[in-house]
C-alpha positions as CSV (number, residue, x, y, z in Angstrom):
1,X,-58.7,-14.2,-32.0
2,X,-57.1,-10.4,-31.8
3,X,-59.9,-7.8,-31.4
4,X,-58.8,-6.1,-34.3
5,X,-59.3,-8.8,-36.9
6,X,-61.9,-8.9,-38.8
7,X,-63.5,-10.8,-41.0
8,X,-64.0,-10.1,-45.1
9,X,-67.1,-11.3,-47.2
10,X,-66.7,-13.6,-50.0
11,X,-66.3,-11.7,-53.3
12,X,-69.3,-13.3,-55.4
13,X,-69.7,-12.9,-59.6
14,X,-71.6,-9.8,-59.9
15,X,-72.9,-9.6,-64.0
16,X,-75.5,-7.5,-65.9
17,X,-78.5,-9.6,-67.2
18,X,-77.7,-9.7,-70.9
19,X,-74.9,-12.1,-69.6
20,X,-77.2,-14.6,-67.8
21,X,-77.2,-17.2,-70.4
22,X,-73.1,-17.1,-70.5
23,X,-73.3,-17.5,-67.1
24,X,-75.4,-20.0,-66.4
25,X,-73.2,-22.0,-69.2
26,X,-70.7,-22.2,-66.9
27,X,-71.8,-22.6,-63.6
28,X,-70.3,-25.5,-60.8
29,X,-72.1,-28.0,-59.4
30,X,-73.8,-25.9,-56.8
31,X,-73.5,-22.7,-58.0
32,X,-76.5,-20.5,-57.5
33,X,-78.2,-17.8,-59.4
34,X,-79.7,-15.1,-57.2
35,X,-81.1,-11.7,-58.9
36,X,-79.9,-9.0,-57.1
37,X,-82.0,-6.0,-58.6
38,X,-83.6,-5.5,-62.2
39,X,-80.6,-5.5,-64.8
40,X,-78.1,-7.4,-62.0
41,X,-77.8,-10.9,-60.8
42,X,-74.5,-13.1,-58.5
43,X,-73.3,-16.2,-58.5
44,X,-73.7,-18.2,-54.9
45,X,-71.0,-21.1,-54.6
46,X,-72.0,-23.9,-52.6
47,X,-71.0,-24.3,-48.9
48,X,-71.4,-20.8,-47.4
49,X,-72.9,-20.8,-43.8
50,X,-75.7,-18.4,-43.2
51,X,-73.8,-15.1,-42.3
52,X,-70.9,-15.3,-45.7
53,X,-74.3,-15.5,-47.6
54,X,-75.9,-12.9,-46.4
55,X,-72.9,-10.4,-46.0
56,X,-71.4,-11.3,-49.7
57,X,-74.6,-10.9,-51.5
58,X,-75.3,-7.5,-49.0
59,X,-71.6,-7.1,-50.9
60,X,-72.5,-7.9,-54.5
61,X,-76.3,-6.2,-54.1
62,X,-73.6,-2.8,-53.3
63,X,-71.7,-3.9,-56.4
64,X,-74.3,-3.5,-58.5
65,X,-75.7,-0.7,-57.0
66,X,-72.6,1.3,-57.3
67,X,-72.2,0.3,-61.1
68,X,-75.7,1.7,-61.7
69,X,-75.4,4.8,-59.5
70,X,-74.3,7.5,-62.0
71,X,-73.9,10.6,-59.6
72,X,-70.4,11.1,-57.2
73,X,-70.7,8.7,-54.1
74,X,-69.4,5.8,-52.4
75,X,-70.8,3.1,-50.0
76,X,-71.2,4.5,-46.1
77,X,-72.4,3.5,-42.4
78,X,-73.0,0.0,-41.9
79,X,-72.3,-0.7,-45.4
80,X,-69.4,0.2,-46.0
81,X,-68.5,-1.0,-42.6
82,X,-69.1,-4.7,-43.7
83,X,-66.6,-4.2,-46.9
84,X,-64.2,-3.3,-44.5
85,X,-64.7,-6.7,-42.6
86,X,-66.3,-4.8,-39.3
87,X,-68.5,-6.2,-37.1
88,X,-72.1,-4.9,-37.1
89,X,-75.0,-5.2,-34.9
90,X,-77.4,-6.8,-37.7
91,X,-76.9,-7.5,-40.8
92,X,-77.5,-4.8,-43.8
93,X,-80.7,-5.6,-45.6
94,X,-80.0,-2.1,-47.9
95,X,-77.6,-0.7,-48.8
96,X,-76.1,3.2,-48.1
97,X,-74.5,5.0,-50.4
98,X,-73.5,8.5,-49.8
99,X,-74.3,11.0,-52.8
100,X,-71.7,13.6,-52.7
101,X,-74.3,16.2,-54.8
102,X,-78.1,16.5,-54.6
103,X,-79.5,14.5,-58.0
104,X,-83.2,14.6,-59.7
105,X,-82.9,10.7,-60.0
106,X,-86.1,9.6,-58.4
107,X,-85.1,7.5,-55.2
108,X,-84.6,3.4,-55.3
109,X,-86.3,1.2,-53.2
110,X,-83.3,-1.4,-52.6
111,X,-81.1,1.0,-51.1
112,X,-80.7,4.0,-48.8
113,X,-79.1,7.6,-50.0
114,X,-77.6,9.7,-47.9
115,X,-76.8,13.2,-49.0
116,X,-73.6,14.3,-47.1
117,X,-70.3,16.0,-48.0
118,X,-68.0,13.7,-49.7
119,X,-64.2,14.9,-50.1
120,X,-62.1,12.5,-52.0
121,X,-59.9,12.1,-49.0
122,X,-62.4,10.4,-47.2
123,X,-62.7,7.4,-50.6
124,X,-61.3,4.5,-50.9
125,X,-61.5,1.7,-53.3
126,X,-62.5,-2.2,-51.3
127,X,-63.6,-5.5,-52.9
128,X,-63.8,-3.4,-56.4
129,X,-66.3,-0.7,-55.0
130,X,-65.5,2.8,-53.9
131,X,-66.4,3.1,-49.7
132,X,-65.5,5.6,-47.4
133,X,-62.5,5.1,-45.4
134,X,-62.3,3.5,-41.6
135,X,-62.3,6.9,-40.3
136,X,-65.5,8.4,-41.8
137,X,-67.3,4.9,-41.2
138,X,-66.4,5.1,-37.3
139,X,-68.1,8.8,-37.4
140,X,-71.0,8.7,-39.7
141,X,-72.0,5.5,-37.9
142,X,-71.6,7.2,-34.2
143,X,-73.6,10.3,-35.5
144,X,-76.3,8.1,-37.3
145,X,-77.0,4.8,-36.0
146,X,-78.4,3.9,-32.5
147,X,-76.0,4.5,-30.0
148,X,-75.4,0.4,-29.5
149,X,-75.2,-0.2,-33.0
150,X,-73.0,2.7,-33.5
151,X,-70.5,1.2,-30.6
152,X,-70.4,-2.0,-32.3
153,X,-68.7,-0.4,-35.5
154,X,-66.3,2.5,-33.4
155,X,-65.1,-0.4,-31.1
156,X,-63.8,-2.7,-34.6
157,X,-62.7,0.4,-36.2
158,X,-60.6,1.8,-32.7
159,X,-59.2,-2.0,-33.0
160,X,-58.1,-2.4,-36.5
161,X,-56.8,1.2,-36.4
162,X,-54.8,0.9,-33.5
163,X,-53.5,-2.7,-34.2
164,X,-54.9,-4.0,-30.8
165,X,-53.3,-7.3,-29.4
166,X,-53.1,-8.9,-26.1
167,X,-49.7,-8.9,-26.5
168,X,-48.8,-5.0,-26.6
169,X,-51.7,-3.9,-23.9
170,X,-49.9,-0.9,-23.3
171,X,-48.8,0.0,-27.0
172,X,-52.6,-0.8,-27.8
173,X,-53.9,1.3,-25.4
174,X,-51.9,4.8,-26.4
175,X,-52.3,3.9,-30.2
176,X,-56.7,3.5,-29.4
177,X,-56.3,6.9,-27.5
178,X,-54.7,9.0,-30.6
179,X,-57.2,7.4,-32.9
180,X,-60.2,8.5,-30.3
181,X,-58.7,11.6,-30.5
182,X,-58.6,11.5,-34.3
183,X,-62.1,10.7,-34.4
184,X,-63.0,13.6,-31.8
185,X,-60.9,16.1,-34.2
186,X,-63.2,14.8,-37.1
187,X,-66.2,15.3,-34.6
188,X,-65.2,18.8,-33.4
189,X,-64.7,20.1,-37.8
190,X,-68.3,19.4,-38.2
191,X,-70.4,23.0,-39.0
192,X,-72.0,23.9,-35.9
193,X,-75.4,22.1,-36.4
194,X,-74.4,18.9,-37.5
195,X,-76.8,16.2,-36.7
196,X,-75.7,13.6,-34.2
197,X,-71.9,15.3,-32.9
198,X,-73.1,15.5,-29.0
199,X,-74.1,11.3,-29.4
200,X,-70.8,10.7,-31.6
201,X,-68.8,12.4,-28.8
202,X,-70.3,10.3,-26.4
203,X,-69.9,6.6,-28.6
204,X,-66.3,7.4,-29.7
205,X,-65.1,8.5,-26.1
206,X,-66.4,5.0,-24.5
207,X,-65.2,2.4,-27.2
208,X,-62.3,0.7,-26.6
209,X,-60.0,-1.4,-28.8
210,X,-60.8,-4.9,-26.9
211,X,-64.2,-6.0,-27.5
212,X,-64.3,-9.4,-29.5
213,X,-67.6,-9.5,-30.5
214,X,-70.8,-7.5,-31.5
215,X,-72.7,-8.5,-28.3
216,X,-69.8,-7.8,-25.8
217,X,-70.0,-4.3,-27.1
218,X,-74.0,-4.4,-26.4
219,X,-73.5,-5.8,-22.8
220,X,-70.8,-2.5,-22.0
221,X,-73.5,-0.2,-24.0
222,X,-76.1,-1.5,-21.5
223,X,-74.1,-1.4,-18.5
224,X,-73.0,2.1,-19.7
225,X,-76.5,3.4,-20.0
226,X,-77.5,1.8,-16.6
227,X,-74.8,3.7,-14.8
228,X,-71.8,1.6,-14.3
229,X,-68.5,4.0,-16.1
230,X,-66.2,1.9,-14.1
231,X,-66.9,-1.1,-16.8
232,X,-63.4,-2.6,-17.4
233,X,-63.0,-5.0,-20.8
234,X,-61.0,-8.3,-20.6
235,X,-59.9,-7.9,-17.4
236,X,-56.9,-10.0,-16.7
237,X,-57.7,-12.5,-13.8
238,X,-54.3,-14.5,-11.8
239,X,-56.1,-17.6,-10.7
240,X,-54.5,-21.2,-9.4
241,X,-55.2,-22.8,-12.8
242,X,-53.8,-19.6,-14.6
243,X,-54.6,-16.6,-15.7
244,X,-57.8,-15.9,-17.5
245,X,-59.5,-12.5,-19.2
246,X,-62.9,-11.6,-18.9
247,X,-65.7,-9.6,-21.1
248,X,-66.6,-7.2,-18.5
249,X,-65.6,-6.5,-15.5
250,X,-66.9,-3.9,-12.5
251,X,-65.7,-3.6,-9.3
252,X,-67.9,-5.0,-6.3
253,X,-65.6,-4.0,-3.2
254,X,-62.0,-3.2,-1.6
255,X,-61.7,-5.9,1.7
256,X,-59.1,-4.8,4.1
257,X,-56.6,-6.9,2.1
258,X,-56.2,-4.6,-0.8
259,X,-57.2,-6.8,-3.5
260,X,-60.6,-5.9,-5.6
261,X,-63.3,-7.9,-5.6
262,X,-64.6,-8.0,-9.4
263,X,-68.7,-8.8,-11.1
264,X,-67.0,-10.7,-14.6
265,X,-69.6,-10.7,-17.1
266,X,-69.3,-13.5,-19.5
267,X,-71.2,-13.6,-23.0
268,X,-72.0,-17.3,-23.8
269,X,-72.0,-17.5,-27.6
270,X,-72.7,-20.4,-30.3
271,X,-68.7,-19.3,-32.2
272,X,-67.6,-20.1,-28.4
273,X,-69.3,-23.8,-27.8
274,X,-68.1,-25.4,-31.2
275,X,-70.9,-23.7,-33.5
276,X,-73.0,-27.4,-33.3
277,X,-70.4,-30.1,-33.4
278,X,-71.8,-32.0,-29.9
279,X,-68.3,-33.2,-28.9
280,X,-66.5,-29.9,-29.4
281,X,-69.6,-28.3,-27.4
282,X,-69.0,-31.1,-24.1
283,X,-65.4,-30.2,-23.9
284,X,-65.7,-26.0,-23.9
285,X,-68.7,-26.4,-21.6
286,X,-66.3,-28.8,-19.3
287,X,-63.4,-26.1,-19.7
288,X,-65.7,-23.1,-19.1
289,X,-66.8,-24.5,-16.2
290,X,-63.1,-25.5,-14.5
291,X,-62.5,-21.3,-16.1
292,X,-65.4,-20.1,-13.8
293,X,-64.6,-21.9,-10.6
294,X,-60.9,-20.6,-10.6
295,X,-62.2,-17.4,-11.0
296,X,-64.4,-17.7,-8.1
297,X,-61.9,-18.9,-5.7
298,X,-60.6,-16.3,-5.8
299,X,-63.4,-14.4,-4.1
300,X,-65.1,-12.6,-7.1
301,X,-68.4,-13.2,-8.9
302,X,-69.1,-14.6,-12.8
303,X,-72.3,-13.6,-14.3
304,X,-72.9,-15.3,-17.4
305,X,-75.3,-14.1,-20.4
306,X,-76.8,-16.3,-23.8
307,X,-77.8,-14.7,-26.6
308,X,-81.2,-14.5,-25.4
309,X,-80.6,-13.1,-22.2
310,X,-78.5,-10.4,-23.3
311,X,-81.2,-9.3,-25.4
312,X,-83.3,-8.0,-23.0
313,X,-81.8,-5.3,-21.5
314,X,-83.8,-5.3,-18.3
315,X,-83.2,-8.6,-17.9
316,X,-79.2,-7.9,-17.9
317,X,-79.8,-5.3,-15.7
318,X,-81.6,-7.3,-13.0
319,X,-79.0,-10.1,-13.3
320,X,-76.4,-7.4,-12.6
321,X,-78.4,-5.6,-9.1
322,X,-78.7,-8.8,-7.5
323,X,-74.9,-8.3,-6.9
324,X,-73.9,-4.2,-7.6
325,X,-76.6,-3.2,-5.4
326,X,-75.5,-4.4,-2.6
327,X,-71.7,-3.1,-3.1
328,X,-70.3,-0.4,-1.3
329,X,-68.6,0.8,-4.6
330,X,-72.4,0.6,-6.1
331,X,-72.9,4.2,-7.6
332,X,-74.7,4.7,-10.9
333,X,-74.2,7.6,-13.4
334,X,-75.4,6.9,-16.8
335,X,-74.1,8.1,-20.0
336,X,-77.2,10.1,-21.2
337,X,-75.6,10.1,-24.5
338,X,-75.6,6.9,-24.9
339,X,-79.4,6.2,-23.8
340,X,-82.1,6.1,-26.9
């Protein structure tokens, strides 16, 4: 999978309750009925896994918010991030609209307002509802949200703008730097006192336009904040089997030879081991094994991480010291931007 796909929501039936009764008439054999908020309910067709559920009725829930919302404004942050297909840390519980101009409506308990400028430029209309564009997602969400969170959104949105692919590393790499600068340009027209611009700096100058998933994104944000700016993503590895990329990547030492000697940081995920299906699981297991030993021949280091591990910060730091501190190229310098 290219790092700038991504990966839409399913559209559900979003209908006001005076059409229940219609609706129910002529439901599917598995179709659901799940009320959304007072006056607004969706239709759930069988067979969705866990995450197009949640993410298509965080989609419909937006639907009917923004069909109820009278005042100017259009869905923002993590949101409106999700309509565009991004990848998020977690998944959006409520919804964020943006209200372009202050109301007296008293506030809603199933969604979050934000009251920031909102130029018609910055609209556009996705999945029937009116969002903010890529642009204005990747900023709001690098001046709002924690700095990790934030980098899981800028990364997608530096990847889908730039068109990233393996195959045009170098095109990729000088179309990610005009859209970081895009996104800096943004940055720098905020008034003066903006909330958040030194953090959003920060978050839009380290993403990059190759991280694959949410948690590769929170392994470089913790090896960011723990000091380690010489973080290199999908490094490309020349083995004897072939040639292989990696998640992360630091240097450990030059030898006399030349060549570097690399720490690879590996994120073990479900998606990667066959999501369940036992057989598919044996073989990736057998093949990430055979991956890891080539790679080690070669004289560098694999560090691998599950879900559960990479959770715990500390414990991906102390998994990482047993081998940097002992490097000569070991010096740490933290991106106090990025550290909550």
């Amino acid at each position: 999978m290219e790092p700038s796909s991504v990966k839409k929501p399913i559209r559900l039936t979003v209908a006001p309750s005076s059409m229940l009764e219609a609706v129910r008439a002529s439901l599917r054999d598995g179709d659901e009925i799940v009320r959304l908020r007072r006056g607004s309910f969706a239709v759930v067709p069988p067979g969705l896994d866990r995450w197009q559920r949640e993410i298509s009725l965080h989609l419909a829930l937006c639907a009917a918010i923004s069909r109820d919302v009278s005042a100017e404004h259009a869905l923002g942050l993590t949101s409106a991030a999700r309509v565009h297909g991004l990848r998020t840390w977690t998944v959006v519980e409520k919804p964020h609209l943006i209200i372009g101009t202050r109301t007296s409506s008293r506030s809603a308990t199933d969604h979050h307002r934000h009251l920031l400028d909102l130029p018609e430029e910055d609209v556009v209309v996705a999945a029937g509802v009116r969002v903010v564009r890529l642009e204005r997602v990747a900023v709001d969400c690098a001046r709002f949200l924690h700095p990790r969170d934030a980098l899981v959104v800028v990364d997608h949105v530096v990847a889908v703008l730039s068109r990233a692919t393996f195959k045009e590393r170098v095109r990729t790499e000088r179309s990610a730097a005009t859209v970081r600068h895009e996104l800096t340009g943004r940055i720098e027209r905020l008034p003066g006192r903006s909330r958040g611009r030194a953090r959003a700096r920060a978050v839009i100058a380290w993403s990059t336009p190759w991280s694959e998933s949410a948690w590769e994104s929170h392994l470089r944000w913790v090896v960011l904040c723990w000091g380690r700016r010489d973080v290199v993503v999908q490094q490309v590895v020349p083995t004897r089997r072939g040639t292989y990329r990696t998640d992360l990547s630091i240097p450990l030492e030059v030898p006399p030879g030349g060549r570097i000697r690399w720490l690879h940081i590996e994120f073990d995920g479900l998606i990667k081991y066959g999501a369940g299906d036992p057989e598919a699981n044996a073989q990736t297991i057998v093949e990430e094994r055979e991956r890891e030993r080539a790679i080690e021949a070669t004289g560098d280091v694999v560090v691998r991480f599950t879900a559960r591990e990479a959770s715990s910060e500390l414990h991906v730091v102390r998994a990482l010291e047993l081998h940097l501190l002992r490097s000569p190229l070991h010096a740490r310098r933290p991106v106090r931007e990025l550290v909550v």
